[in-house]
N, CA, C and O of each residue as an XYZ file, in Angstrom:
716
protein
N      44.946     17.212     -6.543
C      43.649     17.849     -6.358
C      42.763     16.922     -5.525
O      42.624     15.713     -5.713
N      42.154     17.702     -4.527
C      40.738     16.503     -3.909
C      40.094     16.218     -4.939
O      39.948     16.771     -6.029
N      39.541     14.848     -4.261
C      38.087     14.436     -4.631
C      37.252     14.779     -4.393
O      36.863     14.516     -3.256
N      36.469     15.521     -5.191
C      35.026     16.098     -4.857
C      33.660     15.352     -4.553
O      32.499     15.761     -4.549
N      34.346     13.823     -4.241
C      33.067     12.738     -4.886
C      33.353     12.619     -3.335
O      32.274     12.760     -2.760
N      34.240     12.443     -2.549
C      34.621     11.995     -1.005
C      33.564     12.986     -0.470
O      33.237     14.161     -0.629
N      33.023     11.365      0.602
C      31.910     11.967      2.008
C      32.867     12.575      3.276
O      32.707     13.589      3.956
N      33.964     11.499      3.313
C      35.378     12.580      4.498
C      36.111     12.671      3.787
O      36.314     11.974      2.793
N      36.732     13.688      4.225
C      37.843     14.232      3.521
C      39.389     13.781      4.119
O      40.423     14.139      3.555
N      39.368     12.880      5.438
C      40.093     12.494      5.794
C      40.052     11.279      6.121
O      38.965     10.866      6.525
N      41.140     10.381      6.059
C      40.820      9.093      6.190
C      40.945      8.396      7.631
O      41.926      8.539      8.361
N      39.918      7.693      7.913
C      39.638      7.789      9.712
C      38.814      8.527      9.926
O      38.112      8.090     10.838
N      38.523      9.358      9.611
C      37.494     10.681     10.791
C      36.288     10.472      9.750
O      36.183     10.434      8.524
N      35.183     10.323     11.175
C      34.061     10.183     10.528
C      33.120     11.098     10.799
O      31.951     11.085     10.414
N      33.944     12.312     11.828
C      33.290     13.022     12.287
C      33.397     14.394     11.519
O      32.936     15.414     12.032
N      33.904     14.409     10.498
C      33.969     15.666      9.399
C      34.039     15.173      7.987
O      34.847     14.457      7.395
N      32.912     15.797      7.625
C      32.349     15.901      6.248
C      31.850     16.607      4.997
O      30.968     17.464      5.046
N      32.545     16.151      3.687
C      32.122     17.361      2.858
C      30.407     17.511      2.654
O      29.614     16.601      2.412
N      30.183     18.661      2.797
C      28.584     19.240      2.755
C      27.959     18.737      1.390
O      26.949     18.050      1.241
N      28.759     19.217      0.492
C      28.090     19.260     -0.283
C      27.750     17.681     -0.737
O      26.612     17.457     -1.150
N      28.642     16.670     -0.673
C      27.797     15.287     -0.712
C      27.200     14.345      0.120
O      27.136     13.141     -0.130
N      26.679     15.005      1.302
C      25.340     14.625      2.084
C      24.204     15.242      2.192
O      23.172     14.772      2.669
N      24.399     16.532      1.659
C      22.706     17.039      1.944
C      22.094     16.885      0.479
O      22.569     17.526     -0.458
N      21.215     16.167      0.347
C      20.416     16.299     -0.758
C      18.932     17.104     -0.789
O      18.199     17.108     -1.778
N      18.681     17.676      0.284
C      17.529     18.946     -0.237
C      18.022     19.899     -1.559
O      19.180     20.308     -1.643
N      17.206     20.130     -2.357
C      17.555     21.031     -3.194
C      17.903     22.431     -2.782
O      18.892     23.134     -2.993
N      16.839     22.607     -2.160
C      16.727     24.193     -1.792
C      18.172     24.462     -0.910
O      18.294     25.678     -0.759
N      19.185     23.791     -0.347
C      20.308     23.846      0.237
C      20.979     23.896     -0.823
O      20.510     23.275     -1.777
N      22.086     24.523     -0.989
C      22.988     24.577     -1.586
C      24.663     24.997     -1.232
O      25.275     26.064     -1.181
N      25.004     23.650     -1.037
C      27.084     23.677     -0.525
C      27.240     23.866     -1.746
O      26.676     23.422     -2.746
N      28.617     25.046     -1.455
C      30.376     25.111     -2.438
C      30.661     23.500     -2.188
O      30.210     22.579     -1.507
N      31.712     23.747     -3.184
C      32.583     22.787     -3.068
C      33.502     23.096     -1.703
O      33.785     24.096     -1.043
N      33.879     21.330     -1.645
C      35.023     21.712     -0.225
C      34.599     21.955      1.185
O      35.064     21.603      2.269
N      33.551     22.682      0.821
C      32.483     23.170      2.174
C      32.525     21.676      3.346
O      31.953     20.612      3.111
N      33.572     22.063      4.924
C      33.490     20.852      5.364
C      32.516     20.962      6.553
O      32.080     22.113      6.525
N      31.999     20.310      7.544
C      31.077     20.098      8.556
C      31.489     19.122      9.591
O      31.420     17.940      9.254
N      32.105     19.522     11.364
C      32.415     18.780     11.989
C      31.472     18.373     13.025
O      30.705     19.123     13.629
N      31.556     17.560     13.120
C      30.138     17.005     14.307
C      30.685     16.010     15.161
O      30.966     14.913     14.678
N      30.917     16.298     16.639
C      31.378     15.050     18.084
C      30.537     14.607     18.383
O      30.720     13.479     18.841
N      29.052     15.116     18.358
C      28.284     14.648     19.078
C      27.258     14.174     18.348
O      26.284     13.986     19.076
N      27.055     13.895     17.202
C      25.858     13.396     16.379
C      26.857     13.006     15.100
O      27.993     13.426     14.880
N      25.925     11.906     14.206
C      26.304     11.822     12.696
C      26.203     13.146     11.962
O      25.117     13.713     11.844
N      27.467     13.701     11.407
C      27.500     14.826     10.810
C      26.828     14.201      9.214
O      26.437     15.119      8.494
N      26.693     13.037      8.723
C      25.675     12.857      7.655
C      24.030     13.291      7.830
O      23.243     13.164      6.892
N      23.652     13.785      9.073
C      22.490     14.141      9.682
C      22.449     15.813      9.390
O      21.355     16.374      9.454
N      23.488     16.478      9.116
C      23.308     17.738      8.941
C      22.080     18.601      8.380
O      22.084     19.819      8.559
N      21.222     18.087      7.825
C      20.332     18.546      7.317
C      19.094     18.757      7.890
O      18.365     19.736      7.735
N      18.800     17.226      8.939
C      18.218     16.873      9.786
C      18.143     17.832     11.356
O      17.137     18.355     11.836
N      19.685     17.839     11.968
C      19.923     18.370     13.131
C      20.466     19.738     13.066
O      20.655     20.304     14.143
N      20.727     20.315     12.049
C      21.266     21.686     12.386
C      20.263     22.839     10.784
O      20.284     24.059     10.621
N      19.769     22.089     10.200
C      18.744     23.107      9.212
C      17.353     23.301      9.919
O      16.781     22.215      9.814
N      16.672     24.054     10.488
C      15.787     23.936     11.593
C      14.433     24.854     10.893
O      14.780     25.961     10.480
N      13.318     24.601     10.763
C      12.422     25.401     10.453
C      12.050     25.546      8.641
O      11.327     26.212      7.900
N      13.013     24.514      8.564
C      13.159     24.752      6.660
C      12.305     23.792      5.730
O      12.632     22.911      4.935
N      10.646     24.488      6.285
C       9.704     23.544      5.346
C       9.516     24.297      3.928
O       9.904     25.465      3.898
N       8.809     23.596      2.428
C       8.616     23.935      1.696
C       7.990     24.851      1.358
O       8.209     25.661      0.457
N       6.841     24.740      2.351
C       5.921     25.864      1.774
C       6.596     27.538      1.673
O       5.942     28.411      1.102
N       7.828     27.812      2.234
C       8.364     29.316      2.446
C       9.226     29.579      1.016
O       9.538     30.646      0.486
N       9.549     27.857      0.503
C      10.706     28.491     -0.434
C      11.722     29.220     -0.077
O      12.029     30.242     -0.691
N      12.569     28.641      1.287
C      13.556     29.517      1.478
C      14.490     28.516      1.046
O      14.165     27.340      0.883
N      15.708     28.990      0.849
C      16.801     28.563      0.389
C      17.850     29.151      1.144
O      18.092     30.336      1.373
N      18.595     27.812      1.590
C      20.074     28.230      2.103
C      21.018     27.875      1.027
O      21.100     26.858      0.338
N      21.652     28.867      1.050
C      23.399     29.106     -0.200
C      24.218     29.296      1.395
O      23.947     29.911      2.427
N      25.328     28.421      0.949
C      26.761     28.303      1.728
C      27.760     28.460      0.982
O      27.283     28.003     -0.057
N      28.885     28.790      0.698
C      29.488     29.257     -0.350
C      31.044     27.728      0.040
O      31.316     26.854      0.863
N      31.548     28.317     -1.184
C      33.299     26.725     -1.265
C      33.703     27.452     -0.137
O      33.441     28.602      0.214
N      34.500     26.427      0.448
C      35.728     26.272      1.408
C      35.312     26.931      2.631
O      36.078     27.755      3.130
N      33.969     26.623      3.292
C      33.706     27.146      4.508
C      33.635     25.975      5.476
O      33.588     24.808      5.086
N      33.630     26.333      6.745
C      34.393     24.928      8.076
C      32.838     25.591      8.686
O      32.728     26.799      8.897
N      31.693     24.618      8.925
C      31.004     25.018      9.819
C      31.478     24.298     11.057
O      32.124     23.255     10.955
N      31.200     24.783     12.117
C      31.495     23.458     13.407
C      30.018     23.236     14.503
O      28.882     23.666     14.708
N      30.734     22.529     14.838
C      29.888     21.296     15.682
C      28.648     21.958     16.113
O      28.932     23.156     16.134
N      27.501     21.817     16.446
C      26.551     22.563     16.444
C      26.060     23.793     15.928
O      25.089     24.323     16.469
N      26.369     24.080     15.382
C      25.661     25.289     14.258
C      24.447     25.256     13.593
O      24.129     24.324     12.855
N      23.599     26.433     13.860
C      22.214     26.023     13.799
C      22.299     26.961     12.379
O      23.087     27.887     12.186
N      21.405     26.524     11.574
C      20.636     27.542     10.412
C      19.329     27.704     10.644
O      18.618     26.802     10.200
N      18.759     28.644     11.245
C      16.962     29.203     11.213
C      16.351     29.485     10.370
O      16.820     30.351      9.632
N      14.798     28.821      9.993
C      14.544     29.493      8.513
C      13.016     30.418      9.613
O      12.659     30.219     10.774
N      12.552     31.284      8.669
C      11.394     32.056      8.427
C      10.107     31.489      9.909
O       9.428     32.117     10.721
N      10.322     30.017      9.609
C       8.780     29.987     10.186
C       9.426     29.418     11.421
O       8.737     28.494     11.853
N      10.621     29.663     12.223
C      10.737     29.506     13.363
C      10.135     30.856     14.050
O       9.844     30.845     15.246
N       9.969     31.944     13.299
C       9.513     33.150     13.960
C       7.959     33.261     14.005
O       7.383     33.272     12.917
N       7.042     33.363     15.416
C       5.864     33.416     15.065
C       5.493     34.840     15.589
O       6.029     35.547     16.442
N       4.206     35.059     14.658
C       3.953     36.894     14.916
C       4.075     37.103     16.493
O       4.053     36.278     17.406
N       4.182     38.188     16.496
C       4.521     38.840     17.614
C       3.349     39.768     17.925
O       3.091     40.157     19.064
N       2.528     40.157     16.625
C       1.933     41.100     16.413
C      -0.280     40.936     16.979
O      -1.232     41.712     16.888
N      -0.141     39.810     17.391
C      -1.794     39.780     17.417
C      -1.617     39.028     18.925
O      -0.488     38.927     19.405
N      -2.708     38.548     19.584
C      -3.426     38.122     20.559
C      -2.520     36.807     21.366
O      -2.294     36.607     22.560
N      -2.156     36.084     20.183
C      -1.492     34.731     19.939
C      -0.143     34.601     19.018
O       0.162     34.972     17.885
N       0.451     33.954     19.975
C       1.688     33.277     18.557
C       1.259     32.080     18.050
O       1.800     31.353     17.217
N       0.446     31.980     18.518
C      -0.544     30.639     17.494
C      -0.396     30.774     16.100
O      -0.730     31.766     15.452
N       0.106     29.763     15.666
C       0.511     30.422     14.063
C      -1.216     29.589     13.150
O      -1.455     28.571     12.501
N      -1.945     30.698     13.609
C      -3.646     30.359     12.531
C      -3.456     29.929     11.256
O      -3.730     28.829     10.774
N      -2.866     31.081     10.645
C      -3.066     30.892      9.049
C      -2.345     29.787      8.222
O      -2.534     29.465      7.049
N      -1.168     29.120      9.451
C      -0.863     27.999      8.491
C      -1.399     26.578      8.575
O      -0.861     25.524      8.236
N      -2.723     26.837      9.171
C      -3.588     25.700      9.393
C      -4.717     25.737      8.842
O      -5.738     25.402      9.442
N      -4.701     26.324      7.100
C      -5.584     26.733      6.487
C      -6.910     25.771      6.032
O      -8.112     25.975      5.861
N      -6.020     24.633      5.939
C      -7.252     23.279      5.406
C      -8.155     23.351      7.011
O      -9.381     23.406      6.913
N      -7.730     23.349      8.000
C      -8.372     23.299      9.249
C      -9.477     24.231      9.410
O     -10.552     24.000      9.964
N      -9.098     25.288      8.873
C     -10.156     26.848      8.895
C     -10.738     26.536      7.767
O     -11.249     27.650      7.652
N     -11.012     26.124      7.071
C     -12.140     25.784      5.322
C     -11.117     27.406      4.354
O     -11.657     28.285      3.683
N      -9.897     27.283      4.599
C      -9.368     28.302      3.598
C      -8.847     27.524      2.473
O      -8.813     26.319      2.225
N      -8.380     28.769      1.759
C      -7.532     28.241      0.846
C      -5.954     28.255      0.975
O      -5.511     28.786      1.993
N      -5.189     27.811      0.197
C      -3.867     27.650      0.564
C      -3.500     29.371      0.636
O      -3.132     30.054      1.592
N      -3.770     29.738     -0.794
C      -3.452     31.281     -1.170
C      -3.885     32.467      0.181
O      -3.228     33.468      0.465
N      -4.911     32.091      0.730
C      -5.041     32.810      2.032
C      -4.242     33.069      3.045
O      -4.686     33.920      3.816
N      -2.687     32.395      3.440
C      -2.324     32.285      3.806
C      -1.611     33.432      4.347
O      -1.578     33.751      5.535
N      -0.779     34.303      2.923
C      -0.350     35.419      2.978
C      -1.645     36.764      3.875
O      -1.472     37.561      4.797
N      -2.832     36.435      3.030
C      -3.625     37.619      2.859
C      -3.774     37.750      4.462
O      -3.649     38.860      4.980
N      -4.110     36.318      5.436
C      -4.802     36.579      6.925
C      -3.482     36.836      7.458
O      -3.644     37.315      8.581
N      -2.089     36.732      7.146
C      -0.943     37.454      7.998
C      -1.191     38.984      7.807
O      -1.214     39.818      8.712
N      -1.451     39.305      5.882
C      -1.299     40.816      6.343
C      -2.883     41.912      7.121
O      -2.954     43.099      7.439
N      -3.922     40.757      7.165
C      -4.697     41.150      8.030
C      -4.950     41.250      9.266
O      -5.701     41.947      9.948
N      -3.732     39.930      9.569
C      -3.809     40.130     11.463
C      -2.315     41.245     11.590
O      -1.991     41.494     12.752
N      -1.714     41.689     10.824
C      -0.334     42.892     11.063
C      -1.644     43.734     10.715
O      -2.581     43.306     11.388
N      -1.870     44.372     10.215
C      -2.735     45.408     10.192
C      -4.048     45.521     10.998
O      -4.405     46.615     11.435
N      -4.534     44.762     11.131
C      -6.174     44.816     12.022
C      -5.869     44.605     14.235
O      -6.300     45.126     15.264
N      -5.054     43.707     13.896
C      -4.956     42.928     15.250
C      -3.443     43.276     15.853
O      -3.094     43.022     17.006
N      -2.722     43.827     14.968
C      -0.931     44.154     15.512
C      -0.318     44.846     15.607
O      -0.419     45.354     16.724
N       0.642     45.419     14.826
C       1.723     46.247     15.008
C       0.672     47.997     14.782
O       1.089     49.112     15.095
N      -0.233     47.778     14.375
C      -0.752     48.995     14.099
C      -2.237     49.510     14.760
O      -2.817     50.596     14.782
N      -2.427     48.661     15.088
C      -4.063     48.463     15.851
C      -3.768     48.813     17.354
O      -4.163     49.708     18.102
N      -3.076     47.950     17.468
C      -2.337     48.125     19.279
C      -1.892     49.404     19.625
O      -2.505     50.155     20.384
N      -0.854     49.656     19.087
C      -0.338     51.039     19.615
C      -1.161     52.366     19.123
O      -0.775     53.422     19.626
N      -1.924     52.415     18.474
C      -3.016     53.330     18.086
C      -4.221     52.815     18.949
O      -5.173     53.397     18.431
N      -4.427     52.494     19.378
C      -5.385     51.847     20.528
C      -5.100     52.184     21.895
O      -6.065     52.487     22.597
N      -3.613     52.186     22.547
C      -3.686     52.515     23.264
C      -2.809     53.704     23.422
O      -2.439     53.980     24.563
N      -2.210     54.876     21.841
C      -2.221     55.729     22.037
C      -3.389     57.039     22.324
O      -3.293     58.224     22.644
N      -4.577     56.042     21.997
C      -5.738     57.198     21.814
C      -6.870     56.998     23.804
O      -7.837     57.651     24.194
N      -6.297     56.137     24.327
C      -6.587     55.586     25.393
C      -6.027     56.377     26.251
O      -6.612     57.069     27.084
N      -4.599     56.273     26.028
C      -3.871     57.528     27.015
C      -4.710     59.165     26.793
O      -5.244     59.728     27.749
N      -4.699     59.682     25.564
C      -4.994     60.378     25.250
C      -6.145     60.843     25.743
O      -6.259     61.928     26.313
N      -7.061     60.023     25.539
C      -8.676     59.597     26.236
C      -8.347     60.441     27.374
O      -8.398     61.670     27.310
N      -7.948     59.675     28.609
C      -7.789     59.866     29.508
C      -6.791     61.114     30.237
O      -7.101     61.830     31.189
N      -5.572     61.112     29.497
C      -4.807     62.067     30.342
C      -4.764     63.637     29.803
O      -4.525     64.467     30.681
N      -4.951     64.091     28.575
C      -4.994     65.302     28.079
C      -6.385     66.064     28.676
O      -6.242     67.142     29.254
N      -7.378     65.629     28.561
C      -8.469     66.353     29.701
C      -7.227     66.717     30.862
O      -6.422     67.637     30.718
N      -7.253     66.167     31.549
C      -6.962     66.210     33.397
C      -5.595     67.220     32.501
O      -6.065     68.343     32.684
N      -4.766     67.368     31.998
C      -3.648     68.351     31.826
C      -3.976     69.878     31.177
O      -3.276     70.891     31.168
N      -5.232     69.641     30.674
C      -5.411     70.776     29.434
C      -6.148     71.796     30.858
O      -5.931     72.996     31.027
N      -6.780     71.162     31.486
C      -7.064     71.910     33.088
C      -6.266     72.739     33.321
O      -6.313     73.967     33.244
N      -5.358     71.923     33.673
C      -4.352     72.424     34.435
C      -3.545     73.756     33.845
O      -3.187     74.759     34.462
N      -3.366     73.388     32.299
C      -2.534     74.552     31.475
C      -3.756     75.617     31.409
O      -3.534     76.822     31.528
N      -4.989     75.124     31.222
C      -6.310     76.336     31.084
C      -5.841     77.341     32.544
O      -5.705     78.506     32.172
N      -5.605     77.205     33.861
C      -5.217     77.927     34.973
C      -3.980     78.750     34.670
O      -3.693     79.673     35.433
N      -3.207     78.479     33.586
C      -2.039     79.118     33.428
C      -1.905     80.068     32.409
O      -1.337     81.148     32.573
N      -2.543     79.598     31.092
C      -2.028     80.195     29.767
C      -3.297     81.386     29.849
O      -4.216     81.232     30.654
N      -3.261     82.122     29.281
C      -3.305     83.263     28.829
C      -5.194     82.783     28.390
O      -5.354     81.581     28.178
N      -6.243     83.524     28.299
C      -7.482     83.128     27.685
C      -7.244     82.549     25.909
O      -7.420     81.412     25.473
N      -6.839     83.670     25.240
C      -6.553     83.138     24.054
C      -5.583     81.506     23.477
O      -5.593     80.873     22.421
N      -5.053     81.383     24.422
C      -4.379     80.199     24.034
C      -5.086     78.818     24.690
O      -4.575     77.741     24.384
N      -6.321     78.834     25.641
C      -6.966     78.052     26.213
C      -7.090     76.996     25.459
O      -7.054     77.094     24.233
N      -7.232     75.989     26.004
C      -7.782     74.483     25.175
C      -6.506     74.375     24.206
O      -6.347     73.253     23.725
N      -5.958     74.949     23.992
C      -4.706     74.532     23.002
C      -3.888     73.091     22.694
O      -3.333     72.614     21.704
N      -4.115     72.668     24.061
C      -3.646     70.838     23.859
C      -4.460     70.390     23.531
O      -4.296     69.560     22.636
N      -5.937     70.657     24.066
C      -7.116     69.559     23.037
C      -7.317     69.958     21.821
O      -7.893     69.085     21.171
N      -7.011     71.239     21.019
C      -6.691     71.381     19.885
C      -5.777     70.463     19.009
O      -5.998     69.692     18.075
N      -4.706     70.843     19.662
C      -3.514     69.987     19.144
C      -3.680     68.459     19.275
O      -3.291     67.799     18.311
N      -4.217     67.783     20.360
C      -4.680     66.344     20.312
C      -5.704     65.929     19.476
O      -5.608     64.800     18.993
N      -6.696     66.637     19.200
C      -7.526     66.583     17.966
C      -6.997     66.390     16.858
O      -7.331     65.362     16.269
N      -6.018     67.292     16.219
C      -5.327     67.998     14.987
C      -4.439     65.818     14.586
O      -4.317     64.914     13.759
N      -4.045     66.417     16.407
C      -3.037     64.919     15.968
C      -3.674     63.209     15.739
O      -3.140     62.291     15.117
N      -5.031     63.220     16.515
C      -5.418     62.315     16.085
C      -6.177     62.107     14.561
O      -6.057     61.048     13.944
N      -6.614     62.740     14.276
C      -7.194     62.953     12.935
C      -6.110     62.623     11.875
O      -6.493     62.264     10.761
N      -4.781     62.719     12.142
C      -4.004     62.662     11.548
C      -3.453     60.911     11.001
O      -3.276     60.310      9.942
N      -3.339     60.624     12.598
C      -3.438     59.123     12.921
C      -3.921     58.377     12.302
O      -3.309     57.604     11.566
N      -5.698     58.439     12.507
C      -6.514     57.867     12.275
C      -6.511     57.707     10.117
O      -7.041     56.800      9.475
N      -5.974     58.545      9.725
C      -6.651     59.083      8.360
C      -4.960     58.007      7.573
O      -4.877     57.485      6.461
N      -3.958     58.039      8.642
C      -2.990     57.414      8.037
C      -3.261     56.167      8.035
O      -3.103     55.378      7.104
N      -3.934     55.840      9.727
C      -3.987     54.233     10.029
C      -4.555     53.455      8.862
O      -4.021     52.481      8.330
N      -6.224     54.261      8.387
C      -6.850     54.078      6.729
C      -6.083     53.808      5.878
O      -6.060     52.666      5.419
N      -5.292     54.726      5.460
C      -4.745     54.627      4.114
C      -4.003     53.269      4.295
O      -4.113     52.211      3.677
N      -3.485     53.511      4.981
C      -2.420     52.068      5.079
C      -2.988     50.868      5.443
O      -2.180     49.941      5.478
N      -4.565     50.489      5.835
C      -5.150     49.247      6.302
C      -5.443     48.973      4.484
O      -5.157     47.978      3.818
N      -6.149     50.337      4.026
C      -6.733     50.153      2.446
C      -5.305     50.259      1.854
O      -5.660     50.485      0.697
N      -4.426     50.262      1.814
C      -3.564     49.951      0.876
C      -3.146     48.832      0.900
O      -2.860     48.246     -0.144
N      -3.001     48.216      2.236
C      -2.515     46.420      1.981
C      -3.475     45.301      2.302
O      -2.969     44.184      2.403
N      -4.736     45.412      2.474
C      -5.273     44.837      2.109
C      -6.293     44.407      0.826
O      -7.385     44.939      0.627
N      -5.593     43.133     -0.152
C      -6.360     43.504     -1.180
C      -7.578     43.049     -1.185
O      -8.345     43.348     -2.100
C-alpha cells in the first residue's frame, strides 16, 4: 500500500506531488492519492500558482476528489475573478467597503442594487423604451396610411399595453430584491 504521509510519490521526481500533503488552506480539499505535475514551477506552490481568486471573504471551497492527475498548469478560478458586467464599471465598488464608510454586510446589498438599478435590468429597459420612443411614432404613420380607420393607432396601443407591462414588472422585481 502507499504512503499517504509521502510529498512525491516517486523517488527522484520532484516535479510530481501528492496534493493532498502540500496544500494546507482549509477551504481546499484533496482525495487521497490526488497527484499534481509541475515542469515549470515548484509544484509545492500549488496553492499559490494555480488556485487563483480564492480569498476568504466568498467562502468558496474547492473539493478535488482521490486518484485525480492534475497537470502542469491548470488553473482553478474562484467567484471574484468575475467582475460585474452589469453597471457603468467593472470597478469592483462594493468590495472596498471600509473605503466608502460601509459596512462589511453591505456588501451583498450594493451588488444587488447595482444588478437591479444600474444593470442587467435598467439598461435594456432603458433602451428598450428609447427605441420605442423613437421608432413606433414614425411606423404607426405609416401603418395609419394602410389599415383600415378602425384599426388605426393599433401599434401605439399595443406599445402602450406593452410598456406598462414592463414597467409594473421592472417594480415588482426592483421591490422584491431589494431589502
Amino acid at each position: 500500500m502507499a504512503d499517504l504521509q509521502k510529498i512525491f510519490p516517486r523517488t527522484g521526481d520532484t516535479q510530481t506531488v501528492y496534493l493532498k500533503n502540500v496544500v494546507t488552506n482549509p477551504n481546499i480539499e484533496i482525495g487521497g492519492y490526488t497527484m499534481y505535475n509541475d515542469f515549470v514551477s515548484d509544484p509545492a506552490e500549488f496553492e499559490r500558482n494555480n488556485v487563483l481568486y480564492h480569498y476568504p471573504i466568498n467562502h468558496d471551497k474547492l473539493k478535488i476528489g482521490k486518484f485525480c492527475s492534475i497537470a502542469c498548469g491548470a488553473k482553478f478560478l474562484f467567484n471574484s475573478a468575475n467582475h460585474t458586467m452589469a453597471s457603468l464599471s467593472t470597478y469592483p465598488f462594493p468590495l472596498f467597503f471600509e473605503e466608502w464608510g460601509l459596512e462589511k454586510k453591505s456588501v451583498t446589498k450594493a451588488y444587488i442594487f447595482q444588478f437591479c438599478l444600474c444593470g442587467k435590468l435598467f439598461m435594456p429597459m432603458f433602451m428598450t423604451l428609447l427605441v420605442l420612443l423613437f421608432s413606433i411614432p414614425l411606423v404607426n404613420l405609416k401603418l395609419n396610411l394602410l389599415l383600415p380607420v378602425v384599426m388605426r393607432n393599433i401599434l401605439l396601443r399595443a406599445v402602450f399595453c406593452f410598456s406598462i407591462c414592463f414597467l409594473v414588472f421592472y417594480v415588482c422585481y426592483f421591490l422584491w430584491y431589494i431589502p
